[in-house]
KOLLUMKE-983981 format. One record per atom (N, C-alpha, C, O): x, z, y. Coordinates in steps of 0.05 Angstrom, whole numbers, padded with zeros to 5 digits, always signed. Each point is the difference from the previous one (the first is absolute). Layout:
XZY;...
This chain:
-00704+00362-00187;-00010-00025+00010;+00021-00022-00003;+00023+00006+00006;-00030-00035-00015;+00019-00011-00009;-00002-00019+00026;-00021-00004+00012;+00049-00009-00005;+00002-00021+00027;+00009-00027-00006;+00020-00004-00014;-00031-00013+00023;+00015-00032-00010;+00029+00010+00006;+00019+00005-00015;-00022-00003+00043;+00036-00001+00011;+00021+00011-00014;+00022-00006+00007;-00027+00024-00029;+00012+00013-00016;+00004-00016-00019;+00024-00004-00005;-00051-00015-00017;+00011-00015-00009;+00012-00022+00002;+00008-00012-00020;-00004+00001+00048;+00009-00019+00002;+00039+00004-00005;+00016-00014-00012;-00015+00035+00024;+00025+00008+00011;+00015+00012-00030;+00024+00003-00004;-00041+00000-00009;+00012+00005-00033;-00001-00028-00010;+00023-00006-00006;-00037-00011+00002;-00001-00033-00008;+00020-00008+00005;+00013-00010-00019;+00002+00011+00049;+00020-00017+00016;+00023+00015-00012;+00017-00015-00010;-00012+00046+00009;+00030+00008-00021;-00002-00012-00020;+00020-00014-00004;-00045+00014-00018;+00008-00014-00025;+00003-00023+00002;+00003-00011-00022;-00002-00005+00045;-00007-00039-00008;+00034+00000+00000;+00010+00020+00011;+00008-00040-00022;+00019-00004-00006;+00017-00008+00018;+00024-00001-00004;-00036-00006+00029;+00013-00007+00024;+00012+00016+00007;+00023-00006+00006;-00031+00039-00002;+00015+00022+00013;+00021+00007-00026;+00003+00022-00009;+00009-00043+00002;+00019+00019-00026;+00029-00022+00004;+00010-00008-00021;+00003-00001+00050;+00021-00010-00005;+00023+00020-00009;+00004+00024+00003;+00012-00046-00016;+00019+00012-00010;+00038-00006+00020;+00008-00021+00008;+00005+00046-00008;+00019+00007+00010;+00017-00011-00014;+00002+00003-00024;+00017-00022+00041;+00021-00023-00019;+00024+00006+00011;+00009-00002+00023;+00003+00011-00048;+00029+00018+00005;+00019-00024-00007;-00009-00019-00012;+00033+00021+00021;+00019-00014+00000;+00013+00005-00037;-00008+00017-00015;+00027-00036+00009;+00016+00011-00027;+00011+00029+00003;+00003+00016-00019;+00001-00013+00037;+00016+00023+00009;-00020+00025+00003;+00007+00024+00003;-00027-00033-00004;-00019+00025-00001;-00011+00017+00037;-00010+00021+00006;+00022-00049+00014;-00008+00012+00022;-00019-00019+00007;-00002-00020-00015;-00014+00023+00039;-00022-00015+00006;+00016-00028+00008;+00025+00000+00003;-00041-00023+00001;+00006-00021+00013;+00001+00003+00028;+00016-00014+00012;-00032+00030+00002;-00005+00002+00023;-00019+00018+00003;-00022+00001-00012;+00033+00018+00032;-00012+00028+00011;-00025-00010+00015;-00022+00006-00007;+00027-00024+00029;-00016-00002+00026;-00003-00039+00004;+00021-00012+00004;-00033+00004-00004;-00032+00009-00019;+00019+00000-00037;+00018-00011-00012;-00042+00036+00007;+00005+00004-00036;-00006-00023-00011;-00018-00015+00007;+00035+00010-00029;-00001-00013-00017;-00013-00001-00016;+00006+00011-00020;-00028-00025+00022;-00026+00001-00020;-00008-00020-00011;+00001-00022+00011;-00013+00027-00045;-00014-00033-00005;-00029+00007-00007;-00003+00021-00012;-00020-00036+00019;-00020+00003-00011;+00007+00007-00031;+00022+00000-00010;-00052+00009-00005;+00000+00008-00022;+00002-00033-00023;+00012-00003-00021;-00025-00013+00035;+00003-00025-00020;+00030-00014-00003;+00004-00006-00023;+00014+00002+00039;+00032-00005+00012;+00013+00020-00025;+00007-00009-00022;-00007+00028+00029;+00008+00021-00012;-00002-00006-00038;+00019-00002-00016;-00047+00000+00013;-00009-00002-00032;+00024-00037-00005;+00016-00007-00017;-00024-00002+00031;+00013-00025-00002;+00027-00005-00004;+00008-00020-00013;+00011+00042+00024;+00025+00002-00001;+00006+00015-00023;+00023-00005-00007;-00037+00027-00010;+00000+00010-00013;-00004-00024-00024;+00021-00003-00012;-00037-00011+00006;+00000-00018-00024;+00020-00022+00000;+00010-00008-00021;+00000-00005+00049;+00023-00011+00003;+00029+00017-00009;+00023-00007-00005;-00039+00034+00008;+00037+00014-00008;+00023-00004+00024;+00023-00006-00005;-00034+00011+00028;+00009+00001+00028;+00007+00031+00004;+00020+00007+00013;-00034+00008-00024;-00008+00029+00011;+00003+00019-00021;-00002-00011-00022;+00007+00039+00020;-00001+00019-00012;-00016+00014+00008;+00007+00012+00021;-00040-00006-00033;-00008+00036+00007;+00007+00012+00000;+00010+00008-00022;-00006+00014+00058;+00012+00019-00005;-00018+00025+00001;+00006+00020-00012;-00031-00023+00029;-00018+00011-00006;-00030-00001-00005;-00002-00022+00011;-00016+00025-00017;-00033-00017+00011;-00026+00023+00004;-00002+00024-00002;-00018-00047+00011;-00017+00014+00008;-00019+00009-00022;+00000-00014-00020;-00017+00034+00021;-00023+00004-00016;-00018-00027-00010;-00009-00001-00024;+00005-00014+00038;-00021-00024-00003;+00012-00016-00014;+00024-00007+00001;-00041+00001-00017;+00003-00031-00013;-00011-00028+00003;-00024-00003+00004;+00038-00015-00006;-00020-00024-00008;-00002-00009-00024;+00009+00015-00017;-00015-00034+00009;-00020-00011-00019;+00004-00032-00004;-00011-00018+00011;+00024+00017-00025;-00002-00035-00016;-00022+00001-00017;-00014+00020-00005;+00010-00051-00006;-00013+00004-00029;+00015+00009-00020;-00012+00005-00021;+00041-00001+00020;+00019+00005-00020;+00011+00025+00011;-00001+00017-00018;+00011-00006+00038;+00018+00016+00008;-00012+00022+00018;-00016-00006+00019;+00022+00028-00024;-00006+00029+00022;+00018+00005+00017;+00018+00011-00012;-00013-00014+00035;+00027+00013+00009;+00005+00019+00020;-00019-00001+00016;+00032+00015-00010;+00001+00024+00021;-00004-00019+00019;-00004-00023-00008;+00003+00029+00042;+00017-00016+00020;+00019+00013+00009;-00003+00024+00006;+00030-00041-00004;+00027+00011+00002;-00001+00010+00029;-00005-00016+00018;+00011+00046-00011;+00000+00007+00032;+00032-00003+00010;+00006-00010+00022;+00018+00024-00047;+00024-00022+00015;+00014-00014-00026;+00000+00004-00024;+00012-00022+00043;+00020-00022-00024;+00022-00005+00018;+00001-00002+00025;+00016+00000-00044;+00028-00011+00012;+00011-00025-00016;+00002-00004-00024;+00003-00007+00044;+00011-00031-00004;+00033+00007-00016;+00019+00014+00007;-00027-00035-00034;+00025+00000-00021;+00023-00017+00013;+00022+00008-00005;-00023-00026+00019;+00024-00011+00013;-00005+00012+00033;-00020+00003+00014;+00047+00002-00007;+00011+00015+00029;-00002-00020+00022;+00019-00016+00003;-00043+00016+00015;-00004-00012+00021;+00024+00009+00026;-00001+00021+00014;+00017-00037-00014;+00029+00012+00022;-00025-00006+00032;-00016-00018+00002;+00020+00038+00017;-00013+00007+00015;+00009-00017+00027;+00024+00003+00006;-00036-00016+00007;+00026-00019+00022;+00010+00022+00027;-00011+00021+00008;+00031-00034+00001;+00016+00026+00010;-00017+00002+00029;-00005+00021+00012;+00000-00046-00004;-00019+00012+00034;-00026-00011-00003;-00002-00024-00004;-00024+00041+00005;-00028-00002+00005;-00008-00025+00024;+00011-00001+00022;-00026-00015-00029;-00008-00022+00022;-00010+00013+00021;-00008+00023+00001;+00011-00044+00020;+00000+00011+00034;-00032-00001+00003;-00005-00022+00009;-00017+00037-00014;-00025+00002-00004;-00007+00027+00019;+00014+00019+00004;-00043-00025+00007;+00000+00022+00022;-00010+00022-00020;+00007+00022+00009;-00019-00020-00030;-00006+00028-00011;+00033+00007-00018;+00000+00020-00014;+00015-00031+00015;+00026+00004-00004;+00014+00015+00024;+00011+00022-00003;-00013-00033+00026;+00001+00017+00027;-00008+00019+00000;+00016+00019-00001;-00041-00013+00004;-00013+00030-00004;+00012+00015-00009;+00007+00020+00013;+00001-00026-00041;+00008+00021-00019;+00029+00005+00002;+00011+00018-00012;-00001-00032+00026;+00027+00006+00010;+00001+00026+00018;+00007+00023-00002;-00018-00039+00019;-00011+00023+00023;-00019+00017+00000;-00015+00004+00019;+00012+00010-00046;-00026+00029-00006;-00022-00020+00013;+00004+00007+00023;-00017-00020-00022;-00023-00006+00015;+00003+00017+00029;-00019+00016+00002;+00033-00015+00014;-00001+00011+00019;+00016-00021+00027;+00014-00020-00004;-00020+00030+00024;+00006-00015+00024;+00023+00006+00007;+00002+00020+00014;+00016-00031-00018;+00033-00003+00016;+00012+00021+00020;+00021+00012-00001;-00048-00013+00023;+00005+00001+00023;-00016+00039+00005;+00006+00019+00014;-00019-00021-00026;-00025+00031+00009;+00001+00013-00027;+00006+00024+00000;-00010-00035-00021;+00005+00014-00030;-00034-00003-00014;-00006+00002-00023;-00016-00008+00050;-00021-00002-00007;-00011-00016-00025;+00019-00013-00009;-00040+00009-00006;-00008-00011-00024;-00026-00016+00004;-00011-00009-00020;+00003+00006+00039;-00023-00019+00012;+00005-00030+00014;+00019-00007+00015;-00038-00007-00023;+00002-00033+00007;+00032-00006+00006;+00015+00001+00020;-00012-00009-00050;+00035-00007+00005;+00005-00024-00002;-00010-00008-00021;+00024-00013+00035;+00008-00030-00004;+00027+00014+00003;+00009+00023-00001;-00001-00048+00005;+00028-00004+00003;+00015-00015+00021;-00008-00019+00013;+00034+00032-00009;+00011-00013+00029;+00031-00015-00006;+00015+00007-00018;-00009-00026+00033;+00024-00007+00004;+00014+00011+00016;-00001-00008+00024;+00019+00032-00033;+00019+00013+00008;+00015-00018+00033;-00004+00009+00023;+00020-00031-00028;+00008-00016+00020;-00017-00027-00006;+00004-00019-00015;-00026+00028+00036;-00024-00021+00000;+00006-00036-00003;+00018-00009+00014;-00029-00003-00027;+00003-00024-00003;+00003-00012+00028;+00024-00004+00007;-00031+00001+00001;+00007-00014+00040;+00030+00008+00004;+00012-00014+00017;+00002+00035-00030;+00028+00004+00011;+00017-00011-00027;+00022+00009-00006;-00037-00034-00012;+00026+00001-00027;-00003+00025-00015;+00023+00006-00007;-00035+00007+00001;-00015+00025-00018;-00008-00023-00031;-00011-00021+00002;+00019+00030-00020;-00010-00019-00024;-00014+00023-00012;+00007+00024+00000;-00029-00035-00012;-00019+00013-00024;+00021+00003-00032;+00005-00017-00016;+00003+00044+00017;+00013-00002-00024;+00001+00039-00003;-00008+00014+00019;+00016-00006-00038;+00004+00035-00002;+00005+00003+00017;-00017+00008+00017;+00047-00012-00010;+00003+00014+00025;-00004+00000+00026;+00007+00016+00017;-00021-00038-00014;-00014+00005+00030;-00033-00004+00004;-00009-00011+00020;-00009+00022-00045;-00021+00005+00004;-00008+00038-00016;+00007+00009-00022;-00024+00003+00045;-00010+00018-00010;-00025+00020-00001;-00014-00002+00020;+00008+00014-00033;-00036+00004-00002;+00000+00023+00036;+00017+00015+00010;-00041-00024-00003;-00003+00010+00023;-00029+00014+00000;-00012-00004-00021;-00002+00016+00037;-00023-00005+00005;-00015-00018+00025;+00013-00007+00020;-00031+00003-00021;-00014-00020+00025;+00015+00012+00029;+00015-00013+00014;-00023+00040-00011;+00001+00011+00026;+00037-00007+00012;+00004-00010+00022;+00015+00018-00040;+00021+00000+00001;+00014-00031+00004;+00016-00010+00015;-00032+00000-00038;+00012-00038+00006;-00018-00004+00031;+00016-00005+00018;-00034+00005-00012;-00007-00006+00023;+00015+00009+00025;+00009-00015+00017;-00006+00047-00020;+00027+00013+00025;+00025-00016+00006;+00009-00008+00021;+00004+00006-00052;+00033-00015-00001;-00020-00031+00009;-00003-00002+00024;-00007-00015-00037;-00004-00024+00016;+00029-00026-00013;+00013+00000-00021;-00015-00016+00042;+00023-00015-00012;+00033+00002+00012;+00015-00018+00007;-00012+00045-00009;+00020+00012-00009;+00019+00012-00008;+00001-00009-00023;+00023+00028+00026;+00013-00004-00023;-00006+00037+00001;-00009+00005+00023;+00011+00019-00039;-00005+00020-00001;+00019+00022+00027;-00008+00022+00009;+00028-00034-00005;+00007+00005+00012;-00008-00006+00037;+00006+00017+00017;-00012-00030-00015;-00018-00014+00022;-00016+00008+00002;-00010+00001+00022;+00002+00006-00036;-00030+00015-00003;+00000+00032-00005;-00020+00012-00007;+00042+00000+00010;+00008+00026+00004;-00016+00017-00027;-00012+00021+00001;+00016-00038-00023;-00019+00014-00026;+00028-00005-00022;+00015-00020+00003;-00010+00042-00023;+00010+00000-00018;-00012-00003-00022;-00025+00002-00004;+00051-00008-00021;-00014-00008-00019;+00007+00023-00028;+00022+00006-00007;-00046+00005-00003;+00014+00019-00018;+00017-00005-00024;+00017+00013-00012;-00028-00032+00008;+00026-00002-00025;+00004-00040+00002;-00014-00020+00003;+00044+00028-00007;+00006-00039-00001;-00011-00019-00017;-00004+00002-00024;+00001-00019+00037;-00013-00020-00029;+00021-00016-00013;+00020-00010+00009;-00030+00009-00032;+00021-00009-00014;-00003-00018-00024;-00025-00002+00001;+00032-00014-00021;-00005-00011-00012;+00000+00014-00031;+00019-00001-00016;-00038+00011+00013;-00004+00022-00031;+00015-00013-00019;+00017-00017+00006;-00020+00022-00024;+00004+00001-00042;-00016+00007-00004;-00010+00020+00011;-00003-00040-00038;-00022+00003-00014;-00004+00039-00007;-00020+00013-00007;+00040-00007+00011;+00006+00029-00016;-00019+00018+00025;-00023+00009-00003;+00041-00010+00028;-00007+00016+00016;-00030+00002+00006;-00012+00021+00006;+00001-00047-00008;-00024+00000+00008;-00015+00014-00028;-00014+00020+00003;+00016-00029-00024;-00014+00021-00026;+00003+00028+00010;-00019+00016-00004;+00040-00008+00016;+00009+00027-00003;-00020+00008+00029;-00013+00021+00001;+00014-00038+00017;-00021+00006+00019;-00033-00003-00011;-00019+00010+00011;+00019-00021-00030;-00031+00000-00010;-00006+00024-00011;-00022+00010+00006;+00040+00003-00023;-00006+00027-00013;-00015+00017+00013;-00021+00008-00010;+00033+00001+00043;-00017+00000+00022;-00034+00000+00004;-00014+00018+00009;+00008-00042-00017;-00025+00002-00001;-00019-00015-00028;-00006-00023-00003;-00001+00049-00015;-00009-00006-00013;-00028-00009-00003;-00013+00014+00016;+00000-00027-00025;-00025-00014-00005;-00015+00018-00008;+00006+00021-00011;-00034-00033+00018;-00027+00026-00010;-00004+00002-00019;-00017+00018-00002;+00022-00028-00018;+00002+00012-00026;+00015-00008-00019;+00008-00023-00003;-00003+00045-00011;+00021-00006-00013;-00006+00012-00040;-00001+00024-00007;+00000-00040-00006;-00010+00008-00023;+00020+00031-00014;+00023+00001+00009;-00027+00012-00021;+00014+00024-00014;+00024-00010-00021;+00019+00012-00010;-00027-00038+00008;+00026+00002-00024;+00019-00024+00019;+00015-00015-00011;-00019+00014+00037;+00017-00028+00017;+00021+00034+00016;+00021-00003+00012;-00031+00023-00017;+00027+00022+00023;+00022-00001-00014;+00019-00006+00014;-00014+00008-00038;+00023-00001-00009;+00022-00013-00003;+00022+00006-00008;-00035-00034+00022;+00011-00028+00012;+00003+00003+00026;+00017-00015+00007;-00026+00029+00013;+00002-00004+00019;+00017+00016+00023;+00010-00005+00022;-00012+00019-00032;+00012+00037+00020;-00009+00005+00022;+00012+00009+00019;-00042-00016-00022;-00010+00019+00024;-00013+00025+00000;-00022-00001-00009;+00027+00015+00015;+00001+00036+00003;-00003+00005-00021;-00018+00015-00008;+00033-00025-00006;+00007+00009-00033;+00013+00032+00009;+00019+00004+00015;-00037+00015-00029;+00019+00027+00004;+00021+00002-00023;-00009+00002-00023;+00038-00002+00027;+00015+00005-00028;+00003+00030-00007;-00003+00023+00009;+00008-00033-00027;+00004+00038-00034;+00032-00001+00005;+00018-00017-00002;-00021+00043+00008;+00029+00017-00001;+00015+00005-00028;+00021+00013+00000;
């Protein structure tokens, strides 16, 4: 028995949208772990005829000019070396990922904002080190303020990352999917050969 839902769900793999491509550095490492470094499939073809990019690998699908057939590229790496800046902007999904997505204070992973360590009312400034991911229940307990006052510890210090550390904390959590020819770029549960 044949089901729409089936063909729909085969339509949507082949449409060209699900085919971004993995944009490796000169160096052959990603731009960025967390979020991956991705370009749509048209970006991608575009940098390729500019001569921005090297295929390094592609997908089954093609598109279609009136003149030209072409794979779509699944990764490329950029021919000139994007130097990486040394500290990630002060951004709250930057926070998160500092802090595992987890709460400071309990370790929990549910409704997480964020708190000012030495609360603004006492001269507390919004900056790395004195803001950190919390959950609701926990920012509500501590209150306005300081962790200590509030007889709650903090599991790990906050601090002001490198672009690095935080990639290296992204590896951590990899994305739902991940194409077969993007693992070899990436090292996640890559098993190695002895």
């Amino acid at each position: 028995m044949y089901h729409a839902g089936s063909f729909q769900a085969a339509e949507r793999a082949r449409h060209p949208d699900n085919c971004p491509a993995l944009v490796l550095n000169a160096d052959y490492t990603p731009l960025s772990y967390y979020p991956l470094s991705l370009w749509p499939w048209q970006t991608a073809i575009k940098a390729v005829f500019l001569e921005k990019v090297d295929i390094v690998a592609s997908y089954e699908r093609h598109v279609h000019s009136p003149s030209r057939d072409m794979q779509i590229p699944s990764v490329i790496a950029l021919r000139q070396y994007v130097k990486p800046s040394e500290h990630p902007a002060f951004t709250r999904f930057n926070l998160f990922l500092r802090d595992k997505f987890e709460c400071q204070y309990c370790g929990c992973t549910d409704n997480l904002t964020f708190d000012h360590i030495v609360p603004r009312r006492l001269g507390g400034r919004t900056s790395w080190e004195n803001v950190t991911t919390a959950c609701l229940p926990c920012n509500l307990k501590k209150g306005g303020r300081t962790p200590a006052q509030a007889h709650m510890q903090l599991r790990m210090a906050a601090i002001r990352p490198t672009s690095w550390q935080l990639q290296d904390r992204g590896r951590g959590f990899p994305p739902n999917y991940l194409h077969d020819s993007w693992r070899d770029w990436l090292y996640w549960d890559i098993e190695l050969e002895a």
